[in-house]
MDAnalysis code that builds the backbone (N, CA, C; Angstrom):
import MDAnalysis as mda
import numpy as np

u = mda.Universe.empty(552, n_residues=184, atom_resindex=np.repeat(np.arange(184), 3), trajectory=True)
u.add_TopologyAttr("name", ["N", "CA", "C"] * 184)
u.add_TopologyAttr("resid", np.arange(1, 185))
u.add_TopologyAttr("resname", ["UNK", "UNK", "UNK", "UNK", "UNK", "UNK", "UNK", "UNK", "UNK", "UNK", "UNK", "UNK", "UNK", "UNK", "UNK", "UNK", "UNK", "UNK", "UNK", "UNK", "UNK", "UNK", "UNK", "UNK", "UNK", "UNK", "UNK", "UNK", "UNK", "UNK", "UNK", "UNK", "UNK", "UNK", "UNK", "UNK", "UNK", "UNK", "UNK", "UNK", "UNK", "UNK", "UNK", "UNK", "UNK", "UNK", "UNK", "UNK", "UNK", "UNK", "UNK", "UNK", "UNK", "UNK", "UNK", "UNK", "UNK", "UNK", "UNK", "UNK", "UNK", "UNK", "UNK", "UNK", "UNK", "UNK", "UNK", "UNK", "UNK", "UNK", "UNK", "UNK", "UNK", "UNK", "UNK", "UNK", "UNK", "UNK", "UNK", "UNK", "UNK", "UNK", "UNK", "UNK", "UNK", "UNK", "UNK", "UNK", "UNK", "UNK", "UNK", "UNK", "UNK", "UNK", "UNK", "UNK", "UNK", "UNK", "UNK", "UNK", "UNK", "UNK", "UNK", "UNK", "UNK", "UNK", "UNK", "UNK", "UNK", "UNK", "UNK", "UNK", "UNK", "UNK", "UNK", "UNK", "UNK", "UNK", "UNK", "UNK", "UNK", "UNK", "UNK", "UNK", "UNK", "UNK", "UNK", "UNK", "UNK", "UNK", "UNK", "UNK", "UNK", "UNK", "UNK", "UNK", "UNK", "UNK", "UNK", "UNK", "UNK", "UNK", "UNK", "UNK", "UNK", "UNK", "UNK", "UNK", "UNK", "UNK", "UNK", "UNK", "UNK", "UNK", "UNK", "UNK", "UNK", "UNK", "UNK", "UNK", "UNK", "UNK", "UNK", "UNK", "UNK", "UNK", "UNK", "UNK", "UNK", "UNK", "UNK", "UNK", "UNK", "UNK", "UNK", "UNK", "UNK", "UNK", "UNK", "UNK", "UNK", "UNK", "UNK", "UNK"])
u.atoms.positions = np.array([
    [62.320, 50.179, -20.732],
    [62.079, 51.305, -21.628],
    [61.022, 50.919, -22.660],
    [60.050, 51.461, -22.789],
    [58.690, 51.559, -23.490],
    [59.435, 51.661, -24.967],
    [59.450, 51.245, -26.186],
    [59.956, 51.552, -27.637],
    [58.319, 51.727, -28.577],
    [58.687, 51.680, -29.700],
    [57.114, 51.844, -30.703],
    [56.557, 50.405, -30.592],
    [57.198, 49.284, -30.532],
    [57.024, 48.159, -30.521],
    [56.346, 47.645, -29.462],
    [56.157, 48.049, -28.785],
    [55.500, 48.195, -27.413],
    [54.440, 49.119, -27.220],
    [54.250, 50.024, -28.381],
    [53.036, 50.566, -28.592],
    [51.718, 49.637, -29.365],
    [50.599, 49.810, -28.737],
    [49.512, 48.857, -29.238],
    [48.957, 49.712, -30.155],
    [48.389, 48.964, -31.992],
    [47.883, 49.415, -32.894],
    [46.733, 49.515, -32.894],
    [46.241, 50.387, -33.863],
    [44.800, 51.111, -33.748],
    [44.087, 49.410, -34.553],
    [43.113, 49.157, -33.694],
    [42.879, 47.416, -34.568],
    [42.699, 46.156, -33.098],
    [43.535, 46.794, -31.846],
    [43.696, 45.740, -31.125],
    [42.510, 46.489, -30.080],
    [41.668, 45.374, -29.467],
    [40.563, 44.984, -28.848],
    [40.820, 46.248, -27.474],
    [41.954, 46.445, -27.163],
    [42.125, 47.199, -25.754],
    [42.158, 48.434, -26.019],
    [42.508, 49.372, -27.083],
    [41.813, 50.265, -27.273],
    [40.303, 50.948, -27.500],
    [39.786, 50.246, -27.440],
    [38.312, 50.475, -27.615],
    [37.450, 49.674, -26.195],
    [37.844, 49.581, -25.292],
    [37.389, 49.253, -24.107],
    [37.754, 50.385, -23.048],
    [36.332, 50.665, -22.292],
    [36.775, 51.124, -21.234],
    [37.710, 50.984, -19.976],
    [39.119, 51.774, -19.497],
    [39.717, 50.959, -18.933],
    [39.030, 50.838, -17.202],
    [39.558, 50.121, -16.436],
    [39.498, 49.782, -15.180],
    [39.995, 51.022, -14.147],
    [39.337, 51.477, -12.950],
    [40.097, 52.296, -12.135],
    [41.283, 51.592, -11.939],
    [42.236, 52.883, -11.465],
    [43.475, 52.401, -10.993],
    [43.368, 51.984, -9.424],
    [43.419, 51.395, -8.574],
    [43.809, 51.119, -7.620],
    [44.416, 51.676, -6.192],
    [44.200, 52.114, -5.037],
    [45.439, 53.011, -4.858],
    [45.758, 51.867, -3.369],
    [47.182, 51.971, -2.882],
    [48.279, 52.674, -3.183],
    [48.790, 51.734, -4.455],
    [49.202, 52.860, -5.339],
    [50.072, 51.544, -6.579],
    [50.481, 50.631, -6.177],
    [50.084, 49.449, -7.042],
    [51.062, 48.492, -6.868],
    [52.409, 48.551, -7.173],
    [53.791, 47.456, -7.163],
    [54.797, 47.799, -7.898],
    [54.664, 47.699, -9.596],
    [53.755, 46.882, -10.119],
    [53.596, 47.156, -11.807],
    [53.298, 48.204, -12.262],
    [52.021, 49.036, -11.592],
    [51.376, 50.040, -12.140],
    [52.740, 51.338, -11.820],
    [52.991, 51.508, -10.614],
    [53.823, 52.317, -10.496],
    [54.994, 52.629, -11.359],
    [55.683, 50.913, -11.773],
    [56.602, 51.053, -12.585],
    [56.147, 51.684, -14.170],
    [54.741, 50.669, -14.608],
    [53.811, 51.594, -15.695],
    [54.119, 52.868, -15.939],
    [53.374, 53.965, -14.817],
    [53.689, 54.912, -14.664],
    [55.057, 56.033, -14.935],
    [56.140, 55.549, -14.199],
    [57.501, 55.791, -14.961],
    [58.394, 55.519, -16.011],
    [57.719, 54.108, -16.719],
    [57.617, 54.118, -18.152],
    [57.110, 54.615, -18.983],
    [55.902, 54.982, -18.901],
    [55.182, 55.771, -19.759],
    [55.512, 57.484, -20.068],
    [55.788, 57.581, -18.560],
    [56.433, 59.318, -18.545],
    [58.269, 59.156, -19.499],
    [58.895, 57.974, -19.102],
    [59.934, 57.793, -19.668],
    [60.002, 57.566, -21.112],
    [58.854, 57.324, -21.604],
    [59.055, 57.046, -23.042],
    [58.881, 58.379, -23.831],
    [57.688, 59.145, -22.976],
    [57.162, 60.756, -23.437],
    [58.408, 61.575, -23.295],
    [59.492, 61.539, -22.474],
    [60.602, 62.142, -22.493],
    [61.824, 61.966, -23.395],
    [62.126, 60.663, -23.253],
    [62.860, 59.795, -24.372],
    [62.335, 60.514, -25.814],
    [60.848, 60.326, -26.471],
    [60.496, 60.719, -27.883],
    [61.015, 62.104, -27.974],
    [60.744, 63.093, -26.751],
    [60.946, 64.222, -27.097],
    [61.942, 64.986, -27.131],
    [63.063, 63.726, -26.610],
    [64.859, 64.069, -26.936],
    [65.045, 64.178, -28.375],
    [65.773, 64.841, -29.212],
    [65.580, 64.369, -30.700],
    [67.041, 63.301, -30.862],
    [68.087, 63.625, -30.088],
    [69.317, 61.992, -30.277],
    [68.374, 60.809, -29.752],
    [67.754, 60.660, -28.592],
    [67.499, 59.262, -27.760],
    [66.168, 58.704, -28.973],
    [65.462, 59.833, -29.166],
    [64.202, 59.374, -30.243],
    [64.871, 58.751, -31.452],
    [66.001, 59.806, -32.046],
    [66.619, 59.112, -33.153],
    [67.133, 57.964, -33.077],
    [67.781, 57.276, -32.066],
    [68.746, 56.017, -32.069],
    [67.550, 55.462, -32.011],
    [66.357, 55.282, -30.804],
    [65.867, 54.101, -30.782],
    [64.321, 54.236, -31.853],
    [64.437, 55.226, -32.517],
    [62.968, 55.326, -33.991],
    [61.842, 55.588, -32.978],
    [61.630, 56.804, -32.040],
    [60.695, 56.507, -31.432],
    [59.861, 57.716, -32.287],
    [58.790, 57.653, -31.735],
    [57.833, 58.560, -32.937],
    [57.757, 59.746, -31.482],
    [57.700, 61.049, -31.615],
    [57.427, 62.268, -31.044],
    [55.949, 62.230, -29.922],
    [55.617, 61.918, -29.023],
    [54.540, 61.840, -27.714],
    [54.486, 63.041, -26.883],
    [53.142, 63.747, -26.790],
    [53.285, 64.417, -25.421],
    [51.452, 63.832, -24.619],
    [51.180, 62.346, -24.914],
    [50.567, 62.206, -24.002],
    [50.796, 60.356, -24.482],
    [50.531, 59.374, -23.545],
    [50.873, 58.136, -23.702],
    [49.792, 57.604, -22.525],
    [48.774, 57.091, -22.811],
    [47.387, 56.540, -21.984],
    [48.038, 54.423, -21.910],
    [47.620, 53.882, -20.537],
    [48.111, 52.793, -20.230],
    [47.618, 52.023, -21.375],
    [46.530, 51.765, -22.016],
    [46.031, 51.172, -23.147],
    [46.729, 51.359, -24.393],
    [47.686, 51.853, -24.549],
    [48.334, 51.767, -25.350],
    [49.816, 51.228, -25.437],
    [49.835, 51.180, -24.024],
    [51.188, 49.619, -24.018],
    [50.174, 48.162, -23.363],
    [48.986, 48.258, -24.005],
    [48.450, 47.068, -23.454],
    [47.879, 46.749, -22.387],
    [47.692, 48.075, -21.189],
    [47.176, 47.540, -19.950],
    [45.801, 47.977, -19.710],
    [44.526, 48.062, -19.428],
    [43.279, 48.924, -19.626],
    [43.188, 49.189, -17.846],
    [44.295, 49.951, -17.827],
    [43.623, 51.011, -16.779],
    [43.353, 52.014, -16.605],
    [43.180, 53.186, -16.373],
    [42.800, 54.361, -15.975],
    [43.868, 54.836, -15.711],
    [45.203, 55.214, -16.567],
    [46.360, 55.607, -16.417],
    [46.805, 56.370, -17.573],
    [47.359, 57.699, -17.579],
    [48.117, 58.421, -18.744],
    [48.960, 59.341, -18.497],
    [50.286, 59.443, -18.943],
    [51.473, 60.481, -18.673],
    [50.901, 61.329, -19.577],
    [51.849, 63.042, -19.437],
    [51.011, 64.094, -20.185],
    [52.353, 64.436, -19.965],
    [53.241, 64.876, -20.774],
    [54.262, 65.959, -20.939],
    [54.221, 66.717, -21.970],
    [53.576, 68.078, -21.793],
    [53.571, 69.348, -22.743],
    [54.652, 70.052, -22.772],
    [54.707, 70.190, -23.995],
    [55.159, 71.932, -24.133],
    [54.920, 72.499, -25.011],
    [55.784, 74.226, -24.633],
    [54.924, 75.026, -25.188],
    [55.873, 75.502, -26.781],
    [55.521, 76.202, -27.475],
    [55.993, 76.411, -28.768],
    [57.403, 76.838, -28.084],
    [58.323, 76.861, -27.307],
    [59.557, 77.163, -26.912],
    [60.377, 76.258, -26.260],
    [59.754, 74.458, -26.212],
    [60.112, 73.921, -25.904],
    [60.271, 73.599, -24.427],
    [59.529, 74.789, -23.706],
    [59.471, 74.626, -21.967],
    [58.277, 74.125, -22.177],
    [58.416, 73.387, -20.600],
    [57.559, 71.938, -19.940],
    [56.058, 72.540, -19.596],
    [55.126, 72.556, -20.335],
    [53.900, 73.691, -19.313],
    [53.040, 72.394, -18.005],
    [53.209, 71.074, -18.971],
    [52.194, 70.294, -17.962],
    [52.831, 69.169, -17.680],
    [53.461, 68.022, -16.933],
    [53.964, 67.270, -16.616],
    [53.434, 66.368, -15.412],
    [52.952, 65.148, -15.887],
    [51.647, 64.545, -15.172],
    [51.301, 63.096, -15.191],
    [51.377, 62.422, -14.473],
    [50.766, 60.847, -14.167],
    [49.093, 61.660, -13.965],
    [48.144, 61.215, -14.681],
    [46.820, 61.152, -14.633],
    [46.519, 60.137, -14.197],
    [45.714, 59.786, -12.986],
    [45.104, 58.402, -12.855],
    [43.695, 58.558, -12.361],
    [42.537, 58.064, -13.063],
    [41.046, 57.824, -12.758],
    [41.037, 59.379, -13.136],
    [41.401, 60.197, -14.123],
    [40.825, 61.080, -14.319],
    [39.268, 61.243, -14.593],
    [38.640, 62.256, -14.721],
    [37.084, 62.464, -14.895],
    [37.304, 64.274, -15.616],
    [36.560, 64.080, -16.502],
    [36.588, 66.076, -16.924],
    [34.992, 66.391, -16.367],
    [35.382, 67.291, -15.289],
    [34.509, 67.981, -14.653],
    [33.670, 68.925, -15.173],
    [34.362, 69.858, -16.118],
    [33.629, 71.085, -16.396],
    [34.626, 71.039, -17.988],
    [33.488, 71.846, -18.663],
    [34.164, 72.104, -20.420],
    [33.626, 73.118, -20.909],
    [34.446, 74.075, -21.395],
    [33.727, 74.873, -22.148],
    [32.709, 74.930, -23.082],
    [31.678, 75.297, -23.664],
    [30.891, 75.478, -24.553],
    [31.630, 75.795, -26.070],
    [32.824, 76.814, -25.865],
    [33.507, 76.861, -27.386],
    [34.281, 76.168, -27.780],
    [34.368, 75.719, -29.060],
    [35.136, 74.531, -29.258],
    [36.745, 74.795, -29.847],
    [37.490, 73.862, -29.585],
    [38.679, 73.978, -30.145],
    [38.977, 73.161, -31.205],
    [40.283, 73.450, -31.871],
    [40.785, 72.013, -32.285],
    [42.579, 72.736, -33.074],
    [43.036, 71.275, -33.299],
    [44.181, 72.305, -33.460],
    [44.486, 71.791, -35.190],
    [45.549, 73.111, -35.387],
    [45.674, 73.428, -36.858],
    [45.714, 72.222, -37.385],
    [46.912, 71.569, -37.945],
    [47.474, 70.199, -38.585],
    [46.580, 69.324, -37.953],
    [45.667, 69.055, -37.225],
    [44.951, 67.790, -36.799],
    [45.521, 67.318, -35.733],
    [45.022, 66.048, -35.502],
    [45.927, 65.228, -33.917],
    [46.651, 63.999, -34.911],
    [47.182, 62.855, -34.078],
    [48.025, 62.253, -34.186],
    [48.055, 61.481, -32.890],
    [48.652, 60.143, -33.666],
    [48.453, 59.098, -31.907],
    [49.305, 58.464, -32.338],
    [50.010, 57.684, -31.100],
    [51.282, 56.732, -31.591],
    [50.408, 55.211, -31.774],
    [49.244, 55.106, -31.704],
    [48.432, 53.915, -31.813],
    [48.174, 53.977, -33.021],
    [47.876, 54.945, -33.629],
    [47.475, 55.231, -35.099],
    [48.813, 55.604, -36.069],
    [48.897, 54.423, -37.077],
    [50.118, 54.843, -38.117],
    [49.982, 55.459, -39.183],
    [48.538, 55.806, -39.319],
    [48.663, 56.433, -40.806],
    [47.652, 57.654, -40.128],
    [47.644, 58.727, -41.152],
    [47.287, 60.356, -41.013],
    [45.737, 60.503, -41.866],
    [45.260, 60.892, -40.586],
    [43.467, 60.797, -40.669],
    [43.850, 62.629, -40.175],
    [42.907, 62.750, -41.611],
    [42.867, 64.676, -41.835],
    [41.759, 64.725, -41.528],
    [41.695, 66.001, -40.675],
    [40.779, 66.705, -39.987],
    [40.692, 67.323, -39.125],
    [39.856, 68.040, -38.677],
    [39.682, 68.825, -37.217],
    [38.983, 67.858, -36.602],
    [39.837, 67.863, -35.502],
    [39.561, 66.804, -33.939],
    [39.075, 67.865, -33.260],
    [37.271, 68.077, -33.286],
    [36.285, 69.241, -31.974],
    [36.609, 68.501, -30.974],
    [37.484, 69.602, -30.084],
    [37.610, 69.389, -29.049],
    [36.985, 70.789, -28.117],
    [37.280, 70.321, -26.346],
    [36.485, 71.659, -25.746],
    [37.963, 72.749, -25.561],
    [37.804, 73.916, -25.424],
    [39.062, 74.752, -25.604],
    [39.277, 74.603, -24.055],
    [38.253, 74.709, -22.973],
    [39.060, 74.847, -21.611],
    [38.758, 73.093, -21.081],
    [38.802, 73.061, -19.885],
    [38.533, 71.644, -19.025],
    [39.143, 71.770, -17.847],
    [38.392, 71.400, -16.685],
    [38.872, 70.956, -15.655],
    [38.626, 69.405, -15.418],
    [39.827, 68.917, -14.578],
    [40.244, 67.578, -14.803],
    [40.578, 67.166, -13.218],
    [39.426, 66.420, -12.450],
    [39.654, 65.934, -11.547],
    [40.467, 64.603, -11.587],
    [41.629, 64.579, -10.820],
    [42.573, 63.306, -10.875],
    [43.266, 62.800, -9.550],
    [43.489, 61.544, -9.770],
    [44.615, 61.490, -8.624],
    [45.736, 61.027, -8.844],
    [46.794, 61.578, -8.202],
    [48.601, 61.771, -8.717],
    [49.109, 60.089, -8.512],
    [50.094, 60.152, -8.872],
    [50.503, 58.461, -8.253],
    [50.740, 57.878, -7.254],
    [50.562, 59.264, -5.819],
    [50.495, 58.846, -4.828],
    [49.346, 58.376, -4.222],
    [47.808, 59.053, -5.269],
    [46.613, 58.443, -4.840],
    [46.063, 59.915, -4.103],
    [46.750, 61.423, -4.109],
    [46.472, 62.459, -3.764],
    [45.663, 62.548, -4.970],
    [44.485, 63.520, -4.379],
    [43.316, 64.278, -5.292],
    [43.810, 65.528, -5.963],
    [43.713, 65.849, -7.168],
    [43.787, 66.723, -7.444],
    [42.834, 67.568, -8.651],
    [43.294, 68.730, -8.922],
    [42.733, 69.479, -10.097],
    [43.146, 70.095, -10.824],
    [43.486, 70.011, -12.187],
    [43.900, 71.089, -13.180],
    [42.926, 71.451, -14.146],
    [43.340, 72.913, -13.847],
    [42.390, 73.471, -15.167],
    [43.423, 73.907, -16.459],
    [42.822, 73.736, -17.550],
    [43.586, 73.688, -18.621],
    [42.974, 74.553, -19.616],
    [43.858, 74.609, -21.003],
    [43.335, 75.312, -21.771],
    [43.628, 75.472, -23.103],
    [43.461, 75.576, -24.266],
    [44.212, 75.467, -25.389],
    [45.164, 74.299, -25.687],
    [46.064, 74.435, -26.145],
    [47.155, 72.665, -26.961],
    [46.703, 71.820, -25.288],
    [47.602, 72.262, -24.068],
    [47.628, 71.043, -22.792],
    [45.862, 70.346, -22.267],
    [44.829, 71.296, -22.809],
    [43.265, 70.875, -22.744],
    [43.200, 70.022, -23.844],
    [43.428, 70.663, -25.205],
    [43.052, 69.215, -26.137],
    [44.177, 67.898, -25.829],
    [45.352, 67.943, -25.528],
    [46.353, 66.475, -25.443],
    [45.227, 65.685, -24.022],
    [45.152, 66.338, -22.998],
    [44.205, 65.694, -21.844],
    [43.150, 64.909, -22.491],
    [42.168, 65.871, -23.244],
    [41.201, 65.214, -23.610],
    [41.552, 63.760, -24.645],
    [42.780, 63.814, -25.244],
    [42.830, 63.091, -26.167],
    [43.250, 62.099, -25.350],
    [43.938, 61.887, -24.278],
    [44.771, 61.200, -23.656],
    [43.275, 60.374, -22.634],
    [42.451, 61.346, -21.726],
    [41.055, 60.838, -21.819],
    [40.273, 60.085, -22.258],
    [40.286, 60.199, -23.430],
    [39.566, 59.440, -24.657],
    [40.002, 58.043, -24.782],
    [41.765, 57.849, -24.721],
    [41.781, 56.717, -24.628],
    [41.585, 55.518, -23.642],
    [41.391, 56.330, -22.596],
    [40.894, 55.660, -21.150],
    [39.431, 55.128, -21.366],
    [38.479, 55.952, -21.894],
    [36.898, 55.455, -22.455],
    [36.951, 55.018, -23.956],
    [37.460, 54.074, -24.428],
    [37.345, 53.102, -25.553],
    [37.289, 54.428, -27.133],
    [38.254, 55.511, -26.802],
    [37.807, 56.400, -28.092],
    [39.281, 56.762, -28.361],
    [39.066, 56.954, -30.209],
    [40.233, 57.090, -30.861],
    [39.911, 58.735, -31.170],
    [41.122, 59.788, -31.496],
    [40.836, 61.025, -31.858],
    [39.860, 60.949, -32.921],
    [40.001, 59.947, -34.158],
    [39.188, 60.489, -35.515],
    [38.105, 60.068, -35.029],
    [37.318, 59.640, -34.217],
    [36.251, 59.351, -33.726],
    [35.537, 60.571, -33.962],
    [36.181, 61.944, -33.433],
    [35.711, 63.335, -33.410],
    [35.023, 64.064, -34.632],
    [36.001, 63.190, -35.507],
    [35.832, 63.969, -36.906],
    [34.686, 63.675, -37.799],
    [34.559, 65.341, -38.403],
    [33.230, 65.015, -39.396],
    [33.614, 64.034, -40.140],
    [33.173, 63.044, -40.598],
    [33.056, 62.199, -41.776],
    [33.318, 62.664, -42.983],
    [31.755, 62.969, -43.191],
    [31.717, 64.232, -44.563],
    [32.136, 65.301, -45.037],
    [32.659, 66.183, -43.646],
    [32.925, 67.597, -43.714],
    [34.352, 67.549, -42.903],
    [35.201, 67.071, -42.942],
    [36.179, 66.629, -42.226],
    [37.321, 68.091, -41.516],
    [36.828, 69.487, -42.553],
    [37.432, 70.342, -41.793],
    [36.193, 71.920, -41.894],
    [35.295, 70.856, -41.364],
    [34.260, 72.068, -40.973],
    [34.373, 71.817, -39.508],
    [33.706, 73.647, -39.190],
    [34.211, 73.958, -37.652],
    [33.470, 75.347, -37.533],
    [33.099, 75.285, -36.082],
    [32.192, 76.248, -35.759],
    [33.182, 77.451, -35.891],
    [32.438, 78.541, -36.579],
    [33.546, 79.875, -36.829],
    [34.141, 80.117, -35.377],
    [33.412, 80.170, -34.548],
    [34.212, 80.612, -33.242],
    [34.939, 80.278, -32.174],
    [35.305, 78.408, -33.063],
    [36.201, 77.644, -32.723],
    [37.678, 78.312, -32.984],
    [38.576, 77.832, -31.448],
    [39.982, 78.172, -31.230],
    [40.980, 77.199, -32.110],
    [41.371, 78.038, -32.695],
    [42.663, 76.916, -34.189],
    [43.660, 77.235, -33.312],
    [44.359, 75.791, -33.011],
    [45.216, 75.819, -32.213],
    [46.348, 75.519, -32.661],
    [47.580, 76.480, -32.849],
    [48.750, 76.161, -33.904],
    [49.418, 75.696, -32.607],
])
């Protein structure tokens, strides 16, 4: 079972490296990877199992952040009602196509790599398609859109050596194109 302690801090060398393709057919580590990582995104989002073991709230968890630099990230969304919209082993993802209008969401982002709260709008793209392959090493495609498009991209990002505040204005930290999507 994956805990916070086992989450890698914003500071350590493997976040900021590009990771490695994954491999296919999994090996037994990566595979097990894989069902840890989805297990920990489920675990946070119990509120008893999160409470006993202090886990902080996840709906995306990239392999570089328990330390491994591969091309690996669980994605469990949901939607403001608490149903599941996206539920996903990403591996060697690539974003194919992006919208031109930008998104970003209300309160900012948040990473379990990052412990302290960097304010701002994280520009992100509002749609994306996301070529991937499942953990069986099948091809696939999702197109996305709003909150489950920005967690991808963020979850993305950590696969190519990038942290969310990377995004953010510096100077202008909650300027945003007017016809950017505020994503509550």
């Amino acid at each position: 079972m994956i805990l916070m302690k086992d989450i890698v801090r914003d500071g350590d060398p493997v976040l900021r490296k590009v990771a490695a393709p994954v491999a296919f057919p999994l090996n037994k580590e990566d595979h097990q990877l894989a069902k840890d990582m989805m297990g920990y995104l489920i675990n946070s989002q119990d509120p008893e199992i999160a409470q006993k073991h202090q886990l902080r709230a996840g709906v995306g968890l990239a392999a570089p952040q328990v330390g491994r630099s591969i091309k690996m990230a669980a994605v469990l969304v949901p939607d403001n009602d608490g149903n599941i919209v996206l539920q996903e082993i990403l591996c060697n993802p690539v974003i194919t196509r992006e919208s031109v209008r930008p998104a970003a969401l209300a309160e900012g982002e948040g990473c379990l790599s990052v412990d302290e709260d960097v304010p701002g709008y994280v520009v992100r793209h509002d749609r994306i398609t996301i070529r991937y392959q499942d953990i069986n090493g099948d091809k696939k495609i999702l197109r996305l859109k709003d909150y489950p498009a920005i967690v991808c991209q963020h979850e993305i990002d950590h696969l190519n050596g990038h942290l969310f505040y990377d995004h953010i204005d510096k100077k202008h930290p909650f300027n945003i194109d007017p016809d950017a999507v505020i994503v509550k």
